[in-house]
C-alpha positions as CSV (number, residue, x, y, z in Angstrom):
1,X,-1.5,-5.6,-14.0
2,X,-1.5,-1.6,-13.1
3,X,1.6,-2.0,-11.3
4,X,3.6,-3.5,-13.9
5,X,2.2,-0.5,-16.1
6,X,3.5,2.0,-14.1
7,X,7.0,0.2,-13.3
8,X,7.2,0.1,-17.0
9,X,6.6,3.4,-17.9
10,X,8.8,4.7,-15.1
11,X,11.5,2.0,-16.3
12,X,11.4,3.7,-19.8
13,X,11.7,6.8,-18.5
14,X,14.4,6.2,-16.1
15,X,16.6,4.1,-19.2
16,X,16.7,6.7,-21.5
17,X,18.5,9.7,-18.8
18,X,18.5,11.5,-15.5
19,X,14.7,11.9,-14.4
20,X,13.4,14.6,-12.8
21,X,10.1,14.7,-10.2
22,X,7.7,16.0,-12.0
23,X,8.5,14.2,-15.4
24,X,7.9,10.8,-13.4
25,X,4.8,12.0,-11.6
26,X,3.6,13.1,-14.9
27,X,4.4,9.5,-16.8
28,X,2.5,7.8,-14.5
29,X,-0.3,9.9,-12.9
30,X,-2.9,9.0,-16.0
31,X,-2.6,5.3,-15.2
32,X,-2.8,5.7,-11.3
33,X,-5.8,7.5,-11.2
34,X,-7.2,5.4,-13.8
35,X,-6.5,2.6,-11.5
36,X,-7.8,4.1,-8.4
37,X,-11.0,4.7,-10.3
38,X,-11.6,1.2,-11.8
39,X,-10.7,-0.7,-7.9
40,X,-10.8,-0.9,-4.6
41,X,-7.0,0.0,-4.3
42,X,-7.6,3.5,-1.9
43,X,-3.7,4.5,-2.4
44,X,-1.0,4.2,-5.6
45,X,1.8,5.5,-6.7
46,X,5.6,6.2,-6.7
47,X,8.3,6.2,-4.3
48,X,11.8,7.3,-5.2
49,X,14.8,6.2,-4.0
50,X,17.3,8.2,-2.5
51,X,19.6,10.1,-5.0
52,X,17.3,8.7,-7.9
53,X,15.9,12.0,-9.3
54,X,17.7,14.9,-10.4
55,X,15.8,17.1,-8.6
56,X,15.1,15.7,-5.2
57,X,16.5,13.8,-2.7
58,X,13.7,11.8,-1.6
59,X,10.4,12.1,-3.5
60,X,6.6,10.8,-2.9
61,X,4.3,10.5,-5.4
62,X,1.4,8.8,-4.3
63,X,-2.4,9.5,-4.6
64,X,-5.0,8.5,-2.3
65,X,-8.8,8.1,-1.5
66,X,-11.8,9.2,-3.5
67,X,-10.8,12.2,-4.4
68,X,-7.5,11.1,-5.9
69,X,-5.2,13.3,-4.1
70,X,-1.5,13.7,-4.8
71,X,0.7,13.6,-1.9
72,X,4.0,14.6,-2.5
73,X,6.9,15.8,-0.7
74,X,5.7,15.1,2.3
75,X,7.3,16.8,5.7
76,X,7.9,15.3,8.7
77,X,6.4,17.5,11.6
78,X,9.0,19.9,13.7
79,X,11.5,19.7,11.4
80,X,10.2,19.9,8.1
81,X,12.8,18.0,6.3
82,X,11.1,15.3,4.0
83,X,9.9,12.1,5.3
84,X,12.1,8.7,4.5
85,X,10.1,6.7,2.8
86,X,13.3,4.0,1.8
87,X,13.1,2.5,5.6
88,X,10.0,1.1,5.9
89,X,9.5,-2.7,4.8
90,X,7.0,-2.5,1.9
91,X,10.4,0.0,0.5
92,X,13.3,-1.9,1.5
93,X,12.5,-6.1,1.0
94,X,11.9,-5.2,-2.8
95,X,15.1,-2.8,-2.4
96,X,16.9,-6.3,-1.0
97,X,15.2,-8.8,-3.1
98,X,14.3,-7.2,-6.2
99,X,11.2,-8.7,-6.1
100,X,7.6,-7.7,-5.6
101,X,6.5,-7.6,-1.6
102,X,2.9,-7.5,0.8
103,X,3.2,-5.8,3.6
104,X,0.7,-5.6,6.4
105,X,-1.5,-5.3,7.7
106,X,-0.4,-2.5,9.4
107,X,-1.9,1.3,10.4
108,X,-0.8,3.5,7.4
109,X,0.1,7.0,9.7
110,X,1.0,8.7,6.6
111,X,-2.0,7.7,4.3
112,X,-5.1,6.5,5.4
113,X,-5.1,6.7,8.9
114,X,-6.8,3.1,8.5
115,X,-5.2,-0.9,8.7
116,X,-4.0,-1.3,4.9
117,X,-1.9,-3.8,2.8
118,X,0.7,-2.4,1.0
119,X,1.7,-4.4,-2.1
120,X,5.0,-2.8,-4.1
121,X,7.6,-3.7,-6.4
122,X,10.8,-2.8,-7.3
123,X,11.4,0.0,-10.4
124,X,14.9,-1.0,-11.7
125,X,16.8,0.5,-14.6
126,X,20.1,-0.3,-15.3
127,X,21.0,-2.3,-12.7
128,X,20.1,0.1,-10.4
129,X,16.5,0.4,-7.9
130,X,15.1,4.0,-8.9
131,X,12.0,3.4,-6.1
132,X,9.1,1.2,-6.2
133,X,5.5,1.1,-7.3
134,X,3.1,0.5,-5.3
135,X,-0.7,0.2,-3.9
136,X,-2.4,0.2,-0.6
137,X,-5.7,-1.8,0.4
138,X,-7.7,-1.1,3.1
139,X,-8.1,-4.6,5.0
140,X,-11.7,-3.7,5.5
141,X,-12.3,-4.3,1.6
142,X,-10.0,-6.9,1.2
143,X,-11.9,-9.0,4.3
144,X,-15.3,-7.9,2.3
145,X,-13.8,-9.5,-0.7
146,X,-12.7,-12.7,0.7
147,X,-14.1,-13.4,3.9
148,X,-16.5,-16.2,3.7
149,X,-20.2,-15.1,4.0
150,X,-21.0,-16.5,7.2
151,X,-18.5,-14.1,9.0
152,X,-20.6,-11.3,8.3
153,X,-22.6,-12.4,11.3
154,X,-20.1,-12.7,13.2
155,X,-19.9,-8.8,14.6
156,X,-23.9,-9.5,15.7
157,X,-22.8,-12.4,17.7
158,X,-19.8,-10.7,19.7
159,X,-22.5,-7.7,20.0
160,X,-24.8,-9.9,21.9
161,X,-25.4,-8.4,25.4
162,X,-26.8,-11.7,26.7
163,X,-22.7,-12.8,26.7
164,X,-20.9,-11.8,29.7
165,X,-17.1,-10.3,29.0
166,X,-14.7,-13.1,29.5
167,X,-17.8,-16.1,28.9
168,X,-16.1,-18.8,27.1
169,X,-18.4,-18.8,23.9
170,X,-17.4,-14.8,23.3
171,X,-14.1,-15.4,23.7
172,X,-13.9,-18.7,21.5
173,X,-15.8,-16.1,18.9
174,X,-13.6,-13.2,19.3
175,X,-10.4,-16.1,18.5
176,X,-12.7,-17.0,15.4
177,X,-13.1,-14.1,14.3
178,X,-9.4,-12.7,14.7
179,X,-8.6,-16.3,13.4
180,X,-10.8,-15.5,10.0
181,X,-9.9,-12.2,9.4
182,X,-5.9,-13.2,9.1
183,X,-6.9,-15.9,7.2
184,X,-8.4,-13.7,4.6
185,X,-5.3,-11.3,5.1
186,X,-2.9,-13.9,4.5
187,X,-5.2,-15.6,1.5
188,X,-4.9,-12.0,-0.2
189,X,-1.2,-11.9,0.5
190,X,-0.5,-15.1,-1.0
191,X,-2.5,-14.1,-4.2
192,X,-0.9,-10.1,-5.2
């Protein structure tokens, strides 16, 4: 499991003394774009938690999409101070827990742009969470991996301009179709 990899590596790292940003981008970065190359994960990486380096505060490092870019240090608009990553779910429930967590679907602002499911899980050394590891799916993929075959028709059907808006055959097929897709959603949950 590529996760575990990295949450390894990083929890060797972090055991052995103060951590800086770009040691722990460097430890992992081989095995996250190896990871992005061999799946359909579209996002992976590392997010510290706060205080954790030596260097920075808060730190992102996360690569993304074909390309494989690194996003790091990321601002937030106006102000320009760095985004806090440690108060969104798929950050704090392994924070709370110390277990692995899903999160989503939701619309990844920072990232994609797109609906993705986040999966992470918690980097702990010495008693103490450094950040998490982590990697976002686009639902798209994940409902092309899962959904049953005969929802692929599904979009023609809805499409049809011999159904009326509100008829009650496109509506019971819009709920079937918002009823399979979280099935598949929850079905992948269940499984990372």
């Amino acid at each position: 499991d590529e996760l575990e990899a990295m949450r390894t590596l990083l929890v060797d790292l972090f055991d052995r003394g103060p951590v800086d940003s770009a040691v722990a981008r460097a430890r992992i970065e081989p095995n996250v774009r190896r990871f992005l190359s061999t799946t359909d994960i579209v996002g992976a990486g590392y997010v510290a938690a706060r205080g954790a380096l030596s260097d920075e505060a808060l730190y992102l490092a996360w690569w993304q999409g074909d390309d494989q870019q690194l996003l790091a240090e990321s601002d937030a608009p106006g102000t320009g101070d760095p985004l806090d990553y440690t108060r969104h779910p798929w950050f704090r429930t392994p924070e709370r827990t110390g277990r692995s967590y899903v999160t989503g679907p939701y619309v990844d602002f920072v990232c994609t742009d797109e609906y993705v499911m986040t999966s992470t899980a918690p980097v702990l050394s010495r008693g103490r969470m450094v950040g998490v590891v982590g990697a976002d799916t686009l639902v798209e993929t994940l409902e092309g991996l899962f959904l049953p075959p005969s929802y692929a028709i599904l979009p023609d059907i809805l499409s049809d301009d011999e159904l009326p808006a509100g008829n009650a055959l496109n509506t019971a097929l819009e709920s079937a179709a918002s009823f399979v897709g979280m099935w598949a959603v929850m079905m992948v949950a269940m499984m990372l």
